[in-house]
N, C-alpha and C positions, 0 to 999 in steps of 0.2 A: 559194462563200463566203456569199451569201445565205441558203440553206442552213441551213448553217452559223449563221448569226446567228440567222433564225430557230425555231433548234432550241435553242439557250441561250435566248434568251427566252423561251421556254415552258416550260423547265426551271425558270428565276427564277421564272415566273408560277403554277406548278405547287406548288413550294416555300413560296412565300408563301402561297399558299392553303390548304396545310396547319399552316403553322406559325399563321395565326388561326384555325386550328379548335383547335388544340393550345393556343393561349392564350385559346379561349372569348370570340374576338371575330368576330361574322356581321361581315361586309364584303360592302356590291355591288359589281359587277365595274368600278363610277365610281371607289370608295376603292381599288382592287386597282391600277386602272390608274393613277391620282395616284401613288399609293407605286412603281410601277416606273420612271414617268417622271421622278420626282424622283430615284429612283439611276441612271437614265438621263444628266439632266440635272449632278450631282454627278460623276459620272465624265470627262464633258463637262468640265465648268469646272476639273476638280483636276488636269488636264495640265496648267493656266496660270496658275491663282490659289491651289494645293495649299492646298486647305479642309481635307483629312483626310491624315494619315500612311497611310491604308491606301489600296493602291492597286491590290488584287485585287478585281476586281466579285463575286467568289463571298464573299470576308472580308466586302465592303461588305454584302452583304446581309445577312448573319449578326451582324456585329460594329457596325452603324449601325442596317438598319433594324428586324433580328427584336428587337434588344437594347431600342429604342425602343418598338415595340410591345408589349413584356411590361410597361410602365411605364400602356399606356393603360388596366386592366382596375382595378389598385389603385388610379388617379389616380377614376375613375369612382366607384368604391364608394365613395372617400372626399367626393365631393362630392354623394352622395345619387341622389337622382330622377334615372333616366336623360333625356336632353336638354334639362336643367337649361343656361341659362347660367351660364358661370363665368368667371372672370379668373384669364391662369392667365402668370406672366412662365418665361423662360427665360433663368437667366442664363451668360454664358461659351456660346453656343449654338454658337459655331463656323456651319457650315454650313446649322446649323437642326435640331440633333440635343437630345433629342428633339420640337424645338417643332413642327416640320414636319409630322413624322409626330402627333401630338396634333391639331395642325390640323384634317389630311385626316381623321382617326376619327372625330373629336368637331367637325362644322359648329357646334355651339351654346357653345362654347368661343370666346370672344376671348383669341388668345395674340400674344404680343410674345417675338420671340426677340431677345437683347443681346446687342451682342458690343463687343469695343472694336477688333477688327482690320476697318476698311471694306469689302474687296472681301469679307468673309463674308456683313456686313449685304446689300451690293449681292445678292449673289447669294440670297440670303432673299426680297427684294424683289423679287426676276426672280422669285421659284417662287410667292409668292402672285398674281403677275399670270397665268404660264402656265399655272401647274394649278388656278386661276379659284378661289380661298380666300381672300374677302373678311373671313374674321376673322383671318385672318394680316397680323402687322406685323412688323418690325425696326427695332430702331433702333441707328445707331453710338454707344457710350456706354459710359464708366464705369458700371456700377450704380450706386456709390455717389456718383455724382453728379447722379441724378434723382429728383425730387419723387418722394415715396410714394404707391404706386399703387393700395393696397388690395385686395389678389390674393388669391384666395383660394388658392390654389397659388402658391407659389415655388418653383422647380426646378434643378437643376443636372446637369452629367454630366463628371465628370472636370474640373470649372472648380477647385476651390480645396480646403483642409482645411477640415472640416465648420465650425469657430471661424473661420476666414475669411469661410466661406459667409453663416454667420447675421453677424457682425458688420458685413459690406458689403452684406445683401442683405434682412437680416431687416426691415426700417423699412416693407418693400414688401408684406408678410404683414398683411393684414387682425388686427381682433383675436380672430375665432376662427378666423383660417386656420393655416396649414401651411406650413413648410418641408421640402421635399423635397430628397435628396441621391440621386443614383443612383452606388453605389460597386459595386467588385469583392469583394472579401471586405473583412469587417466589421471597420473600421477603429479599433480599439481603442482607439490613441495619438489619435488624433482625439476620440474620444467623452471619454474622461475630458479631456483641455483644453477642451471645449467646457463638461461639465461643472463644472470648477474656474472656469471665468469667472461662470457660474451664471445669465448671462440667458435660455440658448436650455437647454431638456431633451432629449434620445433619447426620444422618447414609444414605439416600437416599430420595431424592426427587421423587415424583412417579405422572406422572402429571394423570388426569381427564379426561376424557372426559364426559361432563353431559348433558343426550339428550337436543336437544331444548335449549340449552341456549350456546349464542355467547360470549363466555366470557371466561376466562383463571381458572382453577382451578387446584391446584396441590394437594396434601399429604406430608405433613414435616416429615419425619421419627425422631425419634431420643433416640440415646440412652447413657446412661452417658458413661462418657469423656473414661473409660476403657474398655469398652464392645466394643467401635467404632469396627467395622470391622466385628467383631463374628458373623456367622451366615447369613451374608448375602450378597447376590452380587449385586443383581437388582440395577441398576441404584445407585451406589455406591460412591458417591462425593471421 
């Protein structure tokens, strides 16, 4: 059985290390080890406090943390000089998806993962202690009922419609930052309500590619209705 365990470990360990060469992220074997204890850890706690609907450690890895990972490369470019500080929230984080893994890549990143369901915060807070990631926070909370934080990144992953997202979350977006939406295929009914309100714009859509997994995944760029344009071209609606 031993074995056994540890022959899937090294499989996980194996796979991860291909899939950040494939997303053109160097990781030392400190960030390798963090990212497998934390789905170590996550599989742990989701027998008793079910953080995640998925419950297969091979999906977890593909569908939590490669999915999270393919978010750290375009989060980067957009905030410049690599090991730049930055403020970066995480809203509807659930478990710490993708703030966690942001975390561990990016030491010079101070992030806050939100959630409003407790035992998730709790367990966010156990993983910045264990996996020793002193610019990792959580806090239990509405978004939309804490002071503006001035982020330069705001994020999400499956928390709300894009018009949700910016209306509860946007106040937290510095005034040349960025909201971030991490969707599955490009949510069209979303973008045009988000547009018909007119405060928050699609500044660019920026699709995914996330190893090992058959499925569509984009980046929702966006930035209020007057900034649209400024600063950027990439794949530019």
């Amino acid at each position: 059985m031993t074995a056994r365990i540890d022959q899937a470990g090294a499989d996980m360990a194996g796979r991860l290390s291909r899939a950040c060469e494939q997303l053109g992220l160097p990781a030392d074997a400190a960030a390798h080890d963090k990212l497998l204890n934390y789905l170590s850890q996550m599989q742990r706690w989701n027998r008793t406090y079910n953080l995640t609907a998925i419950r297969d450690p091979q999906q977890m890895l593909i569908q939590h943390l490669f999915d999270s990972l393919a978010a750290v490369g375009p989060f980067s470019e957009a905030l410049g000089a690599a090991g730049a500080p930055a403020k970066v929230y995480d809203v509807g984080s659930g478990g710490g998806l993708p703030g966690v893994v942001l975390a561990i890549m990016r030491p010079m990143w101070s992030v806050t993962c939100i959630d409003a369901v407790e035992k998730k915060t709790a367990f966010v807070r156990q993983m910045s202690g264990a996996l020793a990631l002193p610019n990792l926070q959580a806090r239990h909370a509405r978004i939309e009922t804490l002071e503006p934080a001035e982020c330069d990144i705001v994020t999400s992953r499956a928390f709300a419609s894009l018009d949700d997202f910016a209306q509860l979350a946007g106040r937290h977006v510095r005034i040349d930052g960025t909201l971030v939406a991490m969707k599955g295929k490009v949510p069209d009914e979303e973008i045009q309500a988000l547009h018909a309100r007119g405060e928050w714009q699609v500044d660019h859509i920026q699709p995914l590619r996330v190893p090992e997994l058959q499925a569509e995944r984009c980046l929702i760029w966006m930035r209020r209705g007057e900034e649209r344009g400024e600063g950027r071209s990439q794949g530019t609606l």
